[in-house]
C-alpha positions as a Python dict, from the first residue, in 0.01 Angstrom:
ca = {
    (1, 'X'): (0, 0, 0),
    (2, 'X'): (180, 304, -124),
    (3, 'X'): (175, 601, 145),
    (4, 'X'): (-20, 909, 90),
    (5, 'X'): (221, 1232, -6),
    (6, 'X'): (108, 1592, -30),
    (7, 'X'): (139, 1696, -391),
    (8, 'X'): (274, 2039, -230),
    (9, 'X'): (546, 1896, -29),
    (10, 'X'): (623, 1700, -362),
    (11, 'X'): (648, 2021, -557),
    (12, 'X'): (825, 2217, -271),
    (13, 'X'): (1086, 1928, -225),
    (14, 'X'): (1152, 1980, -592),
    (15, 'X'): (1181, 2318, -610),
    (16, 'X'): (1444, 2318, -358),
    (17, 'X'): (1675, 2111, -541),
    (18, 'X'): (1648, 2290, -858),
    (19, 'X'): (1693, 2620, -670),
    (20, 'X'): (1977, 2441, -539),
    (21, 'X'): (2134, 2309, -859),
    (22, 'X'): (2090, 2666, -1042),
    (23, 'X'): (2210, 2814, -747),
    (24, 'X'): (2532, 2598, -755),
    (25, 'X'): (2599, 2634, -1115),
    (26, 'X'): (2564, 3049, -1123),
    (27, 'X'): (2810, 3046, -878),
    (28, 'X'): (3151, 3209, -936),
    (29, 'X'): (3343, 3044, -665),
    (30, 'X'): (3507, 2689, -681),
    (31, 'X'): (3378, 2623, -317),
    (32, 'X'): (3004, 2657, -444),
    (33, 'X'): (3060, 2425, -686),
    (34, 'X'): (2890, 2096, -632),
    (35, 'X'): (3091, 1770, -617),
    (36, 'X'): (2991, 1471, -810),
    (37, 'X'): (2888, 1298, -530),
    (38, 'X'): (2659, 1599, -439),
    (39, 'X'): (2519, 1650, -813),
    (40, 'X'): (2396, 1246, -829),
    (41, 'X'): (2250, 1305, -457),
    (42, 'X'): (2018, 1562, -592),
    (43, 'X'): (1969, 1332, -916),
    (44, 'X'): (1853, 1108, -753),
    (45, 'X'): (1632, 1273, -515),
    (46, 'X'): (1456, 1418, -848),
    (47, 'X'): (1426, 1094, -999),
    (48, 'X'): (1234, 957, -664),
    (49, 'X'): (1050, 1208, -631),
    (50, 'X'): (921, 1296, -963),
    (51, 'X'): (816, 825, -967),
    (52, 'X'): (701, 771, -588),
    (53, 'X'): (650, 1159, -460),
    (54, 'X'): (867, 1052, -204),
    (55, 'X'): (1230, 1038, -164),
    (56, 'X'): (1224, 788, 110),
    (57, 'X'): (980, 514, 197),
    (58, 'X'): (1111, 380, 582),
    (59, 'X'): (898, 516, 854),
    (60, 'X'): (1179, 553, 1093),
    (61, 'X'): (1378, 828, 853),
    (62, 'X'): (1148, 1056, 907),
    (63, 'X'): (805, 1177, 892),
    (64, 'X'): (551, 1015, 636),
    (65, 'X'): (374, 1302, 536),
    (66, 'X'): (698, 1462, 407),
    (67, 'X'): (853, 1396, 81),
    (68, 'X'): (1183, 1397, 234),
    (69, 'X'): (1354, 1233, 512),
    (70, 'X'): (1541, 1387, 793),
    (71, 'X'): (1900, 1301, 697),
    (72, 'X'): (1798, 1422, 333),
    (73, 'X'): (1636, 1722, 378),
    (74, 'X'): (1968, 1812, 660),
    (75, 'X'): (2217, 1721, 381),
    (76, 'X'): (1969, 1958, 132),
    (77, 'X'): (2061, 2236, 360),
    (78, 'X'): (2369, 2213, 346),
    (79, 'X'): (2407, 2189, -6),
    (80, 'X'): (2230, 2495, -38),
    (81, 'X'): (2438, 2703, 200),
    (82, 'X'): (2699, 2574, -24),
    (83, 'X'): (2576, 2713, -305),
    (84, 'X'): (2522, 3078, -174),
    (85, 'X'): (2826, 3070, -36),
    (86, 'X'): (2759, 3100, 332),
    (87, 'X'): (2933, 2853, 574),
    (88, 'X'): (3140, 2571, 484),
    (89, 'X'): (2857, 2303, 545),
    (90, 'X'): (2952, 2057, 815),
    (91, 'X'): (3284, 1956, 948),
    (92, 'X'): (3426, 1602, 914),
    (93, 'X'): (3452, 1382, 1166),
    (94, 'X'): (3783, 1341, 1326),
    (95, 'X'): (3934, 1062, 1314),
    (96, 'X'): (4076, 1019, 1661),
    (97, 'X'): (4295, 756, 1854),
    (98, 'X'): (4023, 531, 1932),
    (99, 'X'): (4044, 442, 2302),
    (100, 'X'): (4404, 513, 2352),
    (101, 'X'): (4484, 729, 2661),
    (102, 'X'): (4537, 1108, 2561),
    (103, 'X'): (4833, 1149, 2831),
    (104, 'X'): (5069, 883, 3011),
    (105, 'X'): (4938, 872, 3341),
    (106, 'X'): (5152, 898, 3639),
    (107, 'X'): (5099, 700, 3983),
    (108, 'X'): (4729, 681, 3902),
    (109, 'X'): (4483, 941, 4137),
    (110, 'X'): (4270, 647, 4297),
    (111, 'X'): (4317, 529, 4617),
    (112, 'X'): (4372, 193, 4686),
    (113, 'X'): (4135, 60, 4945),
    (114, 'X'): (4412, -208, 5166),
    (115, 'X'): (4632, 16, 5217),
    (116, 'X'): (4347, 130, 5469),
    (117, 'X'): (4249, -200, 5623),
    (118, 'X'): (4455, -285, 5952),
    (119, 'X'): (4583, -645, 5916),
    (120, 'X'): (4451, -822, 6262),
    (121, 'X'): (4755, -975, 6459),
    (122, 'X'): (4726, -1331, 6530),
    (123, 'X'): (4785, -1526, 6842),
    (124, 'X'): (5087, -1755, 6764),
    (125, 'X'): (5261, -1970, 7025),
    (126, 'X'): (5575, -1798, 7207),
    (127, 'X'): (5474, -1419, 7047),
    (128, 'X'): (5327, -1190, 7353),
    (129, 'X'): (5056, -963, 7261),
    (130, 'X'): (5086, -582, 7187),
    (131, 'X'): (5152, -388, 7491),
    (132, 'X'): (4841, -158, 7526),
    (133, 'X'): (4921, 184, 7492),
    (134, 'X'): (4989, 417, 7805),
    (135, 'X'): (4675, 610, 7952),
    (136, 'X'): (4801, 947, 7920),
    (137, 'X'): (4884, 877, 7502),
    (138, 'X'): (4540, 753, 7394),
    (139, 'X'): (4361, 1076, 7151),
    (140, 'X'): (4083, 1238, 7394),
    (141, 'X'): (3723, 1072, 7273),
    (142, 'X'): (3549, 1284, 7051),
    (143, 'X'): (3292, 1506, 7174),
    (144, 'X'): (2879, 1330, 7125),
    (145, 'X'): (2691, 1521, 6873),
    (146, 'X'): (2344, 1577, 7012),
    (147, 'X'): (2066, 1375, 6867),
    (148, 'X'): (1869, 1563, 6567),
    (149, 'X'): (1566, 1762, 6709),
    (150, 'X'): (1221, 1745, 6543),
    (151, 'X'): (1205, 1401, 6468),
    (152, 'X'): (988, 1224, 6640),
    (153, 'X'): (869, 886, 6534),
    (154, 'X'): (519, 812, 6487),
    (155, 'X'): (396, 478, 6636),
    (156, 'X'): (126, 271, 6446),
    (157, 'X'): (-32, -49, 6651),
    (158, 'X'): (114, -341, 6406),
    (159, 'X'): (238, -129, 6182),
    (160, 'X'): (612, -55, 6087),
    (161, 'X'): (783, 313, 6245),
    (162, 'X'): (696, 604, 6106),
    (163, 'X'): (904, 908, 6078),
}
C-alpha cells in the first residue's frame, strides 16, 4: 500500500533542489561548486521524487507526510548554503585515537582501598601480645553530637515506624 504524499510537499521538495542546482551552477566560486557525489544526490532525489513523490519510503527516517527524510532534507541544507556561499557546510569527523589514553598517566589518582584495612595480629605460640598503649597517650574521645531535634517517630499499633 503506497503512502499518501502531499502533492505540495512534492512540488516544494523539488523546487528546492532545482533552486539548489541553479544556485550551484551560477556560482563564481570553486567552493560553491557541487561535487559529483553531491550532483547524483540531488539526481537522484529528483528521480524519486518525480516516480514515488517521495524520496524515502522507511517510517523511521522521518516523517511520512513529508517527501523527504530527515538526513535528506539536513544534507539539502547544506548543499544549499553551499551554493550561496555562506558557511562551509559541516565539518568532518575526526578521526581520533580510538580508546588510547590522551596522556601517560603517572601514579594513578585512585586510592587503593588495603592500604586502609589494619591487618589483625594473630595469636601464635611464644609471640606476647601488643603492649596496650599508656593512659596518658590515647587521643581524647570525641565530643557526642546531640541527637537531631524534630524528629519524632510516629507509632502505628502493628504497623512498621513512622518518621
Amino acid at each position: 500500500m503506497p503512502r499518501e504524499i502531499d502533492d505540495k510537499k512534492t512540488r516544494k521538495a523539488l523546487r528546492r533542489l532545482a533552486r539548489a542546482k541553479r544556485a550551484a551552477e551560477q556560482s563564481d566560486t570553486p567552493e560553491a561548486q557541487l561535487s559529483e557525489w553531491e550532483d547524483e544526490f540531488i539526481g537522484s532525489l529528483e528521480e524519486r521524487l518525480d516516480k514515488f513523490g517521495s524520496a524515502f519510503n522507511d517510517p523511521d527516517k522521518g516523517n511520512l507526510d513529508d517527501a523527504l527524510s530527515a538526513r535528506q532534507s539536513v544534507k539539502l541544507r547544506e548543499i544549499e548554503k553551499k551554493a550561496k556561499g555562506k558557511g562551509k557546510g559541516r565539518k568532518p569527523m575526526s578521526r581520533g585515537s580510538g580508546f588510547k589514553r590522551k596522556s601517560p598517566s603517572g601514579g594513578g589518582r585512585s586510592r587503593d582501598i588495603n592500604d586502609d584495612i589494619i591487618a589483625p595480629v594473630e595469636d601464635s605460640p611464644g609471640r606476647e601480645p601488643p603492649a596496650a598503649p599508656a593512659a596518658d597517650a590515647a587521643p581524647a574521645p570525641a565530643p557526642q553530637t546531640p541527637a537531631p531535634t524534630g524528629f519524632k517517630p510516629v507509632i502505628i499499633e502493628g504497623g512498621k515506624l513512622k518518621s
